[in-house]
Structure formats: C-alpha cells, structure tokens
N, C-alpha and C positions, 0 to 999 in steps of 0.2 A: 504494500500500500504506500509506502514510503514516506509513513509520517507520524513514524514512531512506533515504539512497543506497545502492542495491544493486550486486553486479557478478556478473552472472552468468557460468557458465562453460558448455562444452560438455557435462559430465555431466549437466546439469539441478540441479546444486546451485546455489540460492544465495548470496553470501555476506553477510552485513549489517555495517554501517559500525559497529555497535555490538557489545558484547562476546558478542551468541551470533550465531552462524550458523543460515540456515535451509537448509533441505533440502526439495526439489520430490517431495511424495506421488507417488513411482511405486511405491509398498509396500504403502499401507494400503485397498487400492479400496472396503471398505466405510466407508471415514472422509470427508465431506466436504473436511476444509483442503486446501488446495491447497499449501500450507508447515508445515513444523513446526520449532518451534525443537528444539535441542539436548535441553534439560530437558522440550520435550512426548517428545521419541523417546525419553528415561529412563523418565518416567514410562509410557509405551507398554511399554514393557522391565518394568519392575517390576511392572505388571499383568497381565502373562502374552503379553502381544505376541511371539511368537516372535524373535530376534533377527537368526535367521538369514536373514529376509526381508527385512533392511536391506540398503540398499547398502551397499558397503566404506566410502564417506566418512563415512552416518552409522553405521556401526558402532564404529571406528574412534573417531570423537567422543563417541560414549557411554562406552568402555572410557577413556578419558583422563580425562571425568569423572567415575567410578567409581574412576580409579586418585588425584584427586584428592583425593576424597571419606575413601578408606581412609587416605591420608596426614594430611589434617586429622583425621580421629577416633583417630590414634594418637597427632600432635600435642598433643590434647585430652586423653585420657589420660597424655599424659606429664605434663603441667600439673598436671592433678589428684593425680597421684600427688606429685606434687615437694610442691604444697600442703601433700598428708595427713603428710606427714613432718614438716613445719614444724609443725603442728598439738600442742597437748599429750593429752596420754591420757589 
C-alpha cells in the first residue's frame, strides 16, 4: 500500500500507523477503493452517502470527527468573540 505498517483486525477494518484509520469498502460496491480513510467516509457523508450503510466502526469514526469539528468551531468563535471585545468601536 505504501503508507505505512498496517494491523488488520477481524472486522475487515484496517488500522494505519499514522493519525487516520482506514476502513475495508464492504459499503460502497459502486466505488472502486478498496480502503477509505476517515475524512474520505466524511466527505462520503457530506455528499449524500447515506450513513446508515457504514459499518459501526466507521460510523462511529465519523461522528467523533464531526463531534471534533463542532468543538473546534465553537472554540473558534469563542476566540473571535473574546477579540471583538478587545477591539475599539
């Protein structure tokens, strides 16, 4: 695969040495990859990809990164806001 040491488990996920996981296409039968990272099965999700045909693992993976994502853009607005205060009128 050439990108890195994998460790496969019994569900058909697998997992990568590096910071996404991939996940083995037993979902998408009209998509060739044979793996999808995290962020492809987001982006899957965000285009209309039904969610419910994921497996639990990568369902589960996207909702964390979605739960991430909300907490950063709040984070970001807090920021902002704190700024606009600082800011003169």
């Amino acid at each position: 695969m050439g990108m890195g040491r994998t460790a496969h488990s019994e569900s058909g996920r697998t997992e990568h040495s590096g910071s996404s996981r991939l996940f083995k296409n037993t979902f998408a039968p009209n998509c060739r990859n044979e793996y999808f990272t995290e962020s492809e099965i987001l982006g899957l999700c965000k285009t209309g990809f039904p969610a419910d045909r994921l497996p639990k693992e990568a369902r589960e993976a996207v909702d964390k990164m979605t739960e991430r994502h909300v907490e950063k853009s709040k984070d970001a607005d807090s920021q902002i806001r704190r700024i606009d205060r600082m800011l003169p009128e």
